[in-house]
C-alpha positions as CSV (number, residue, x, y, z in Angstrom):
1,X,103.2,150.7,-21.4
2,X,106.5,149.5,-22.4
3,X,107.6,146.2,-22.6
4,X,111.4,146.3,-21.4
5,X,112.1,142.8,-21.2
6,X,115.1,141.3,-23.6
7,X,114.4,140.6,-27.1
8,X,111.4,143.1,-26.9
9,X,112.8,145.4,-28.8
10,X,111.2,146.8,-32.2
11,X,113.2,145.1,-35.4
12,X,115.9,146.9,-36.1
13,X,115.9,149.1,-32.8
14,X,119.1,149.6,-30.7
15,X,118.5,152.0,-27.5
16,X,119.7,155.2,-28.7
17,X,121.2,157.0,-25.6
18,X,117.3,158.0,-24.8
19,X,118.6,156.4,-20.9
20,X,121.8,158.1,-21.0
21,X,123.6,155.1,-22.9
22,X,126.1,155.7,-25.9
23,X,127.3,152.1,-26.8
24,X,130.7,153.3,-28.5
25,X,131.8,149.1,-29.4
26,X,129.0,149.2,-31.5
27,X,130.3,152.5,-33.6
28,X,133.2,150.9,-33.1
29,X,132.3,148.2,-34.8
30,X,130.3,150.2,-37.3
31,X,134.1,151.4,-37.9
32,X,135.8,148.2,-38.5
33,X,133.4,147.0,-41.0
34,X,133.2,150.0,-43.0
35,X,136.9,150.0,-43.3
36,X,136.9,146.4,-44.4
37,X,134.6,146.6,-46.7
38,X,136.4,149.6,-48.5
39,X,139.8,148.1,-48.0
40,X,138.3,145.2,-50.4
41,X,137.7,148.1,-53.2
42,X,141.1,148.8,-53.8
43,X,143.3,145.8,-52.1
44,X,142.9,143.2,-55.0
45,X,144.3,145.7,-57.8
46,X,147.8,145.5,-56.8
47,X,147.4,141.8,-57.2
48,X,145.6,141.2,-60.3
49,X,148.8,140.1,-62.6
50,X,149.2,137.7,-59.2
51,X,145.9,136.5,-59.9
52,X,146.4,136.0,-63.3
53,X,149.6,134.3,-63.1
54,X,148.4,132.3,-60.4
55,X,144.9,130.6,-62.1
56,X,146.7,131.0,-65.9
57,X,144.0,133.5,-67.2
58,X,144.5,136.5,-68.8
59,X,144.5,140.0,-67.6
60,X,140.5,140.6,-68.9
61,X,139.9,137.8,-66.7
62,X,141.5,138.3,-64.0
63,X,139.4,142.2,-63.8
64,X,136.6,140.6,-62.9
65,X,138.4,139.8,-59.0
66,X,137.7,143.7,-58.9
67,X,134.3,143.7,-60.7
68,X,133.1,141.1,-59.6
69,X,132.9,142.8,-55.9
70,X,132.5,146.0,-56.8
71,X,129.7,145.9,-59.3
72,X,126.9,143.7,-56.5
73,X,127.8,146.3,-54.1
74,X,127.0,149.6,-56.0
75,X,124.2,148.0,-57.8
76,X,122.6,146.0,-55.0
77,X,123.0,149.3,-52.4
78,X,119.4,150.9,-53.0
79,X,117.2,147.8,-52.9
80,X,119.1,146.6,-49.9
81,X,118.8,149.7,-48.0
82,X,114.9,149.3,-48.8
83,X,114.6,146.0,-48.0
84,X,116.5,146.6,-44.6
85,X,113.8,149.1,-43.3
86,X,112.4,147.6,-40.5
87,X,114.1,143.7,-40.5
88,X,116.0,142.9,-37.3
89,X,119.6,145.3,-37.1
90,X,121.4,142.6,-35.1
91,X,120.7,139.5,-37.4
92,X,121.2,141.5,-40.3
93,X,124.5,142.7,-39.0
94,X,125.8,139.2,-38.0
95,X,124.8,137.6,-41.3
96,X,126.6,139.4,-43.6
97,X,129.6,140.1,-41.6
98,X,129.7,136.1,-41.8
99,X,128.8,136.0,-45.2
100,X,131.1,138.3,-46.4
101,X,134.3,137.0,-44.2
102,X,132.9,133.0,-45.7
103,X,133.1,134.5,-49.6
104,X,136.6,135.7,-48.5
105,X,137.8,133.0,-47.2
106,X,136.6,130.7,-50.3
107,X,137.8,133.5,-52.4
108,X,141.3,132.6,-50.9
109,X,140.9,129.0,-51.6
110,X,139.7,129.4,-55.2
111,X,141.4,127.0,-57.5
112,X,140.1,128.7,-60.8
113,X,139.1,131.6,-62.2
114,X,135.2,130.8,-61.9
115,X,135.6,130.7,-58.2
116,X,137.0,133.4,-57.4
117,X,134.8,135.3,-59.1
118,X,131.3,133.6,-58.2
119,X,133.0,134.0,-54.2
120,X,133.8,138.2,-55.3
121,X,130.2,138.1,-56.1
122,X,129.1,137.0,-53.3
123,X,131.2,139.3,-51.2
124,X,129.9,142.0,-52.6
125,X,126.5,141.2,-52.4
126,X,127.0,141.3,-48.5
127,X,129.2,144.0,-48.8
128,X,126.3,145.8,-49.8
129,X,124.8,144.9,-46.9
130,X,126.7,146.0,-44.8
131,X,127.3,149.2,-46.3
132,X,124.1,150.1,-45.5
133,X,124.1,148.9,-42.1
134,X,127.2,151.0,-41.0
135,X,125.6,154.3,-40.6
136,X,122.4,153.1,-39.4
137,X,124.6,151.4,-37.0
138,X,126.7,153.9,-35.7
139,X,123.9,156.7,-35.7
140,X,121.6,154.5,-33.6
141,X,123.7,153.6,-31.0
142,X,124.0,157.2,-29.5
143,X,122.1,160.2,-28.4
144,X,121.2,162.7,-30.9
145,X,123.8,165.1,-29.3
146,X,126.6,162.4,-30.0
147,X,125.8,161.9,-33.5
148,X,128.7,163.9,-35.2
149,X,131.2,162.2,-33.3
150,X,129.6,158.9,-34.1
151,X,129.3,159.2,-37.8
152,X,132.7,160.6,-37.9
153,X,133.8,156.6,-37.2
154,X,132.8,154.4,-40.3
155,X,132.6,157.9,-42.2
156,X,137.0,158.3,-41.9
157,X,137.4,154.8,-41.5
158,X,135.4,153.8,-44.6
159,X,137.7,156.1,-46.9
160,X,141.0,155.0,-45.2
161,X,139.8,151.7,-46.4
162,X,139.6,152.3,-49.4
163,X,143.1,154.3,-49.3
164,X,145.3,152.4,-47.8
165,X,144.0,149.1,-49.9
166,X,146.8,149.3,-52.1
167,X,149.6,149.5,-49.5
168,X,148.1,147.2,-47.2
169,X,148.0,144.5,-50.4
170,X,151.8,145.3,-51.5
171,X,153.1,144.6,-48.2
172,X,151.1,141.0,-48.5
173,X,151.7,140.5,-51.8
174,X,155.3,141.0,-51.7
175,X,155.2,138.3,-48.6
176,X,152.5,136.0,-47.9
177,X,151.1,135.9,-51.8
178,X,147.7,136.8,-53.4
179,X,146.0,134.6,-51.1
180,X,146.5,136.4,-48.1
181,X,144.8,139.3,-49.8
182,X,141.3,137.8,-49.3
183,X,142.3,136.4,-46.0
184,X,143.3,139.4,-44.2
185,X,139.8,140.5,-43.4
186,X,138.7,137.2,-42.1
187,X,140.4,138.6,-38.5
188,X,138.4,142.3,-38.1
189,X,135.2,140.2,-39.4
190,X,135.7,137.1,-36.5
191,X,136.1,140.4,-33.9
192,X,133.1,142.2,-35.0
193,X,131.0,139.4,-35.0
194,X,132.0,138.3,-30.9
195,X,131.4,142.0,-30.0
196,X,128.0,142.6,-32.3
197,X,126.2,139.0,-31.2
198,X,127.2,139.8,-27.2
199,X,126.6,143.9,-27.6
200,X,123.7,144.2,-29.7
201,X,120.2,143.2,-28.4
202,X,117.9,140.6,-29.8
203,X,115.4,141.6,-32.3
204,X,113.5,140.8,-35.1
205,X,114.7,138.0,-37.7
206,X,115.6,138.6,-41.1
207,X,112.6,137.7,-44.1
208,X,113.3,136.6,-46.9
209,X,113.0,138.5,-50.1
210,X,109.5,137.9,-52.2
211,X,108.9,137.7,-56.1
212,X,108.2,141.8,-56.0
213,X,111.6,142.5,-54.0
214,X,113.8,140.1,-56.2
215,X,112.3,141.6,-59.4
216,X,112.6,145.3,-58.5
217,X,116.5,144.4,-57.1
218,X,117.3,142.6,-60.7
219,X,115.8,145.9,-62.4
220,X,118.1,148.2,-60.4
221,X,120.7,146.2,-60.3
222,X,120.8,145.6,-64.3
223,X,120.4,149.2,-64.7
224,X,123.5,150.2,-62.2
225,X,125.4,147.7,-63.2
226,X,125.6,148.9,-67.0
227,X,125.8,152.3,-65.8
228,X,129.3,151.1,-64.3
229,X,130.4,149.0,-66.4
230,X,130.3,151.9,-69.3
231,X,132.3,154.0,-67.1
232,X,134.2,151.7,-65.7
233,X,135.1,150.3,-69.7
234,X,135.1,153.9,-71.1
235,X,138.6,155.1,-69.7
236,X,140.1,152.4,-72.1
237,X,137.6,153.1,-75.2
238,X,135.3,155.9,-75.2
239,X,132.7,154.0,-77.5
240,X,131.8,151.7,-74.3
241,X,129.8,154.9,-73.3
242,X,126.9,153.6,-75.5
243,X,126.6,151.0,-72.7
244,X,125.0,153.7,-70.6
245,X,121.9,153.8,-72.8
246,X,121.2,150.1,-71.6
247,X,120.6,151.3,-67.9
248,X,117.9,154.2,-68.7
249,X,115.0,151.6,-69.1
250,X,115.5,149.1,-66.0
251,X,116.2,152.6,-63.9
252,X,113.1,154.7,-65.2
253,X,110.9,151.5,-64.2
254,X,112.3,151.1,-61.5
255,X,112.1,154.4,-59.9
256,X,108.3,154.2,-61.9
257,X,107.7,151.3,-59.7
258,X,106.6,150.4,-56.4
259,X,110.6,149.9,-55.6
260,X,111.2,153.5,-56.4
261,X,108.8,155.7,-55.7
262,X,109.2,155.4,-51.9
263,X,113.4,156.3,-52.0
264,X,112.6,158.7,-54.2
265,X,109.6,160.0,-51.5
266,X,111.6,159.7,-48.3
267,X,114.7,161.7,-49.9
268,X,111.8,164.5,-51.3
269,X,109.8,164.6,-48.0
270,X,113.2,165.0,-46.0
271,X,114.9,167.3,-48.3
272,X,118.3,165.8,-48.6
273,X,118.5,165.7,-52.7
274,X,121.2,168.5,-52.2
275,X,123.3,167.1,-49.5
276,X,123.0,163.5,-51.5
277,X,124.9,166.1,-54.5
278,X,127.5,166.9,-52.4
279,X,128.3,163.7,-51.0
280,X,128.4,162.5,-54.5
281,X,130.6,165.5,-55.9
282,X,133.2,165.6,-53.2
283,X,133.4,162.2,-53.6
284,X,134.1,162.5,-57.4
285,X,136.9,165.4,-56.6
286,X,138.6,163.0,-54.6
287,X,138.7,160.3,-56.3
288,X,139.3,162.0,-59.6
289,X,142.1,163.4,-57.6
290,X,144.5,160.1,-56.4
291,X,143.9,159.2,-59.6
292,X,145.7,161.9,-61.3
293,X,148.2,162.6,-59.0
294,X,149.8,159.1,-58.5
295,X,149.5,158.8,-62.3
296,X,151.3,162.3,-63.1
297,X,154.2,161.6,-60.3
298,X,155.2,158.3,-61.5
299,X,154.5,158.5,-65.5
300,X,155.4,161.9,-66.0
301,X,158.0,162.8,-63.1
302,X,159.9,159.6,-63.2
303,X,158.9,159.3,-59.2
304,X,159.5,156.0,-57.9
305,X,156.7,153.7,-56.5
306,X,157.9,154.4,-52.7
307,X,158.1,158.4,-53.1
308,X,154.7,158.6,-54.7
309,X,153.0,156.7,-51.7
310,X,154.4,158.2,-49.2
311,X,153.5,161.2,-50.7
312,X,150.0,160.7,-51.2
313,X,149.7,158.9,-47.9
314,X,149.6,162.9,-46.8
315,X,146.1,162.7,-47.6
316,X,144.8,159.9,-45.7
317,X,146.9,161.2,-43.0
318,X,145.5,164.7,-43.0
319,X,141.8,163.0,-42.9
320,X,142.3,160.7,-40.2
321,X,143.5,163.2,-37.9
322,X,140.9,165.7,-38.7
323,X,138.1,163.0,-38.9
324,X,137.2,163.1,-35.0
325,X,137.8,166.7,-35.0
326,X,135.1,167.1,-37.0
327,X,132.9,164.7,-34.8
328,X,133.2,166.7,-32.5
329,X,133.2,170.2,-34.5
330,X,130.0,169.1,-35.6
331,X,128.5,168.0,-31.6
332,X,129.3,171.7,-30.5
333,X,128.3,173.8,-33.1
334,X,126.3,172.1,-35.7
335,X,126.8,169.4,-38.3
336,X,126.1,172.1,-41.8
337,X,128.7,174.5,-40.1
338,X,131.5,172.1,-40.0
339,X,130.6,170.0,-43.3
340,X,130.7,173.0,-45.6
341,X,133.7,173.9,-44.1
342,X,135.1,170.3,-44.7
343,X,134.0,170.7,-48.3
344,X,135.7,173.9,-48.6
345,X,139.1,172.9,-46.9
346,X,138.9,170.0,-49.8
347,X,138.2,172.3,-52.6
348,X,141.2,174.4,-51.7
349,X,143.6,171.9,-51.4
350,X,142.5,170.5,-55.2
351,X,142.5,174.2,-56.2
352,X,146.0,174.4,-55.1
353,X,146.9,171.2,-57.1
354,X,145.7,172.6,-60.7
355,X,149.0,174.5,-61.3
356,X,150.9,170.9,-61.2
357,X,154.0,171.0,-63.1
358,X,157.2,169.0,-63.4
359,X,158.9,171.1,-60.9
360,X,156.9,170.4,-58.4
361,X,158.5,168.1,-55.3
362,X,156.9,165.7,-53.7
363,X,156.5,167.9,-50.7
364,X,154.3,170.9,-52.6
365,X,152.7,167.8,-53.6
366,X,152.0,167.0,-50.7
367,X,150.7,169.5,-48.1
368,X,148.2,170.4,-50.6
369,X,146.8,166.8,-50.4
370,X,147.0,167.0,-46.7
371,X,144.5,170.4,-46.8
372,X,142.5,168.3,-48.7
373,X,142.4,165.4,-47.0
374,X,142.1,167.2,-43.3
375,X,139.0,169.0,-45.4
376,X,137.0,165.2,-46.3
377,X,138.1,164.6,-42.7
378,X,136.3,167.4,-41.0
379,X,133.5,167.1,-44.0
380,X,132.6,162.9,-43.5
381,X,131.2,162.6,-40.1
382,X,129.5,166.1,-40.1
383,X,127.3,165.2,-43.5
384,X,126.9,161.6,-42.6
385,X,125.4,162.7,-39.4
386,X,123.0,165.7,-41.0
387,X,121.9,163.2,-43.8
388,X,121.2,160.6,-41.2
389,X,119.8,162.3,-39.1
390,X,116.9,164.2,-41.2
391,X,116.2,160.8,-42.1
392,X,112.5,159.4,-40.9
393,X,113.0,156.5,-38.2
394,X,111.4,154.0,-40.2
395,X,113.3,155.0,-43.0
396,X,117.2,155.0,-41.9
397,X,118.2,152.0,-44.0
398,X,116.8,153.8,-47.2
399,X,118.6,157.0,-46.6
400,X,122.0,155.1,-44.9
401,X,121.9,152.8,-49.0
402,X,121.2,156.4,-50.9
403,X,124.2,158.4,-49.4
404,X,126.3,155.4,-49.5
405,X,125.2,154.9,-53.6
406,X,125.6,158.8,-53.9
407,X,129.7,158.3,-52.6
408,X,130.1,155.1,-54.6
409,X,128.9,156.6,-57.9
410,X,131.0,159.7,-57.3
411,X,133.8,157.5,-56.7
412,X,133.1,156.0,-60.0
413,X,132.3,159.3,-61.8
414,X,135.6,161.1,-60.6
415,X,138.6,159.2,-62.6
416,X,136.3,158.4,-65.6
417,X,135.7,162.1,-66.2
418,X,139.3,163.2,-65.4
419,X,140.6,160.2,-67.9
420,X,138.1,161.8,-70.1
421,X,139.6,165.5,-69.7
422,X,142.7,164.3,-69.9
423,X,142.4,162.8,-73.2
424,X,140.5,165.6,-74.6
425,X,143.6,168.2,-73.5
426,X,145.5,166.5,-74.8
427,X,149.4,164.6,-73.3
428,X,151.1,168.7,-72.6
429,X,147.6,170.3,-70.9
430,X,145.7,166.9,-69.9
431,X,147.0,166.7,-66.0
432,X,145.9,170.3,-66.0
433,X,142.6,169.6,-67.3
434,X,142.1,166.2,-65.1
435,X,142.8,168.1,-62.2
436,X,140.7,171.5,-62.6
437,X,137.7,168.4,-63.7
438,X,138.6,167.3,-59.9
439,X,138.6,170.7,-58.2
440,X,135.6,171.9,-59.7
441,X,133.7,168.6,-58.4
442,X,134.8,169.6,-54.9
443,X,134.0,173.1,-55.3
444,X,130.1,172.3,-56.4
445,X,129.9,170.9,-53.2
446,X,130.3,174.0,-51.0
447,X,127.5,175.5,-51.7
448,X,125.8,172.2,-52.1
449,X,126.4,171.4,-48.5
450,X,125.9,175.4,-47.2
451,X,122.3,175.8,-49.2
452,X,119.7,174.1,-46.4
453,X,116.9,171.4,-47.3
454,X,115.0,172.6,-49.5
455,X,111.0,170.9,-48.8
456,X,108.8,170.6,-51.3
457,X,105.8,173.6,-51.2
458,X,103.0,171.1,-50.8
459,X,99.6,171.2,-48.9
460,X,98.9,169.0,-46.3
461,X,96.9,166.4,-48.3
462,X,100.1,166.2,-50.6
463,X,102.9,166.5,-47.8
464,X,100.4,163.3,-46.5
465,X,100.6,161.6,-49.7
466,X,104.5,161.9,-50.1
467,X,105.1,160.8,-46.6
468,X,102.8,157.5,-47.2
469,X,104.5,156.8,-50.4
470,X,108.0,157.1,-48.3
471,X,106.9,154.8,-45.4
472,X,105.5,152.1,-48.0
């Protein structure tokens, strides 16, 4: 028998559409906080000599505004997602979408450098949070048959965030000062929170972490974390690449471990390795991408700061109209269909771009970013929802922190191995180079995205086994 009475529900559960009910505010909202939380990966870099200025520290310094957010969010993202398995949805959701808009706003208010970036930190550690949460969200608050369009929300919304960061903090910088860079989240944060506490149902409260789960989250988290910063340092000075060996012995215990071995288990029992490698592929195309192009228009052909944003605001253009297109693409005729045809509209477009030459105009420029982005438009939504929704129930949070690590470390990957083409070309064939590093990225994930699930061959005593190890 069912107990239907409020605050019954299981921890983490949100009724699914199972009685006919889609609750769209709470995809919307899903939405809203995936877009700010990618708006705060890019916004602060326009204002770092602000910053700087500002708190009278020097450039180095003044990095760590970025770092200091974006490092606790990639590194923190698998041991939150498997710590969230299971703990109540709507007390996660509201806590860090208040922790994350309190760190902003003391962010705003920091009088020194240490501030800030103990307040970054903390953002980012409940931006972590809620980057798992997103598509847990937003897959869990519809029926299965409304999944594509659902995902399709925090998955275009998410990478406009990230896009339009850079505009969106020009405009305030140029105005209201670096302060109002940290503020301007505070709103979408105050809104989510009214409609999550009054939408969302009562469940389960949140536990806190133990010895085990703090230890195996500093072990990841060490290991990631100098995996990033050797990327993140090597565009500058190759020899920061040595860095990288410092992450192989906190990651191979940890996936060793009692921490690992059950995200490594769901994602072999479900089959999703290859859709997690073209998540993470496409993602490194793209970035790899806007970081070329805006680089080669204003260095190289002398275009001003205004021409080269509007023209690479064709991408983010091109995927936010094609975004719930592919929602719905994906409804009516199946979520692989319309991803690997995403991942091939994208490929062309940075195909297209590989000839780039000084005679190019802004506009041949652009249309071939707009193919590209209508192709991660059609693409996001579609995978997000396969991924998602091969994912065992009891196991959402895991898969939701895996893909979202997956597109982080591709967004990572992508201008760090197109800086490194590009230096290895050399200054008359290194955009060339940088770009075909980019298109081949995208193209990888095509098939990536066509091949299906491949399951392990296992008996039954063995498919048993791996399935334990997942739910532990």
């Amino acid at each position: 028998m069912t107990d239907n009475r409020p605050g019954s529900e299981q921890p983490g559960h949100i009724p699914d559409g199972s009685a006919g009910e889609d609750r769209w505010l709470l995809v919307a909202v899903a939405g809203m906080l995936s877009f700010v939380a990618m708006l705060d990966m890019s916004i602060v870099n326009v204002a770092l000599a602000d910053i700087a200025d500002g708190l009278h520290v020097s450039a180095a310094t003044a990095q760590w505004a970025v770092l200091g957010y974006q490092l606790p969010v990639v590194a923190l993202l698998l041991p939150v997602g498997r710590r969230l398995d299971g703990v109540g949805m709507r007390s996660a959701v509201l806590v860090a979408t208040a922790g994350f808009a309190l760190c902003s706003a003391l962010a705003a208010a920091a009088p020194w450098a240490a501030w800030l970036i103990v307040a970054r930190i903390g953002q980012g550690v409940f931006g972590a949070v809620l980057f798992v949460l997103m598509p847990v969200l937003a897959i869990r608050s519809v029926r299965p048959e409304r999944r594509g369009r659902a995902m399709s929300v925090p998955a275009t919304l998410g990478p406009l965030g990230a896009l339009t960061g850079p505009a969106v903090g020009g405009l305030l910088l140029d105005h209201l000062g670096w302060h109002a860079v940290f503020l301007v989240k505070i709103p979408f944060c105050a809104l989510a929170l009214v409609v999550a506490r009054r939408a969302m149902p009562p469940d389960g409260a949140l536990r806190r972490p133990d010895r085990r789960s703090a230890a195996e989250a500093l072990l990841v988290a060490t290991g990631v974390a100098a995996l990033l910063l050797a990327l993140t340092l090597a565009s500058d000075r190759p020899a920061w690449l040595v860095l990288a060996l410092a992450a192989v012995p906190p990651l191979w215990w940890w996936l060793r471990g009692p921490g690992g071995r059950p995200v490594t288990g769901v994602l072999r029992v479900s089959g999703l390795f290859r859709a997690h490698g073209a998540v993470l592929t496409l993602a490194a195309g793209f970035a790899a991408m806007h970081y070329v192009v805006a680089l080669h228009l204003q260095r190289d052909d002398g275009v001003s700061a205004t021409t080269t944003g509007l023209t690479v605001l064709a991408h983010p253009l091109g995927m936010g109209l094609a975004g719930p297109l592919g929602g719905r693409l994906a409804d009516w005729y199946g979520a692989r269909p319309t991803a690997v045809a995403g991942a091939a509209f994208t490929a062309a477009g940075l195909v297209l771009l590989v000839p780039l030459g000084g005679d190019w105009s802004p506009l041949d420029v652009a249309w071939r970013l707009a193919l590209a982005g209508i192709g991660m438009g059609l693409n996001g939504g579609p995978t997000q929802a396969l991924v998602m929704g091969a994912a065992p129930p009891e196991r959402t949070a895991t898969v939701g922190s895996t893909v979202q690590f997956a597109r982080s470390l591709g967004f990572i990957l992508g201008p760090a191995l197109a800086t490194a083409a590009w230096g290895l070309a050399g200054p008359a064939d290194g955009v060339h180079a940088a770009l075909a590093v980019a298109a081949t990225a995208a193209c990888l994930a095509v098939p990536l995205s066509a091949l299906p699930a491949r399951r392990p061959a296992v008996g039954p005593e063995k498919t048993t086994d791996a399935a334990s190890a997942a739910r532990r």
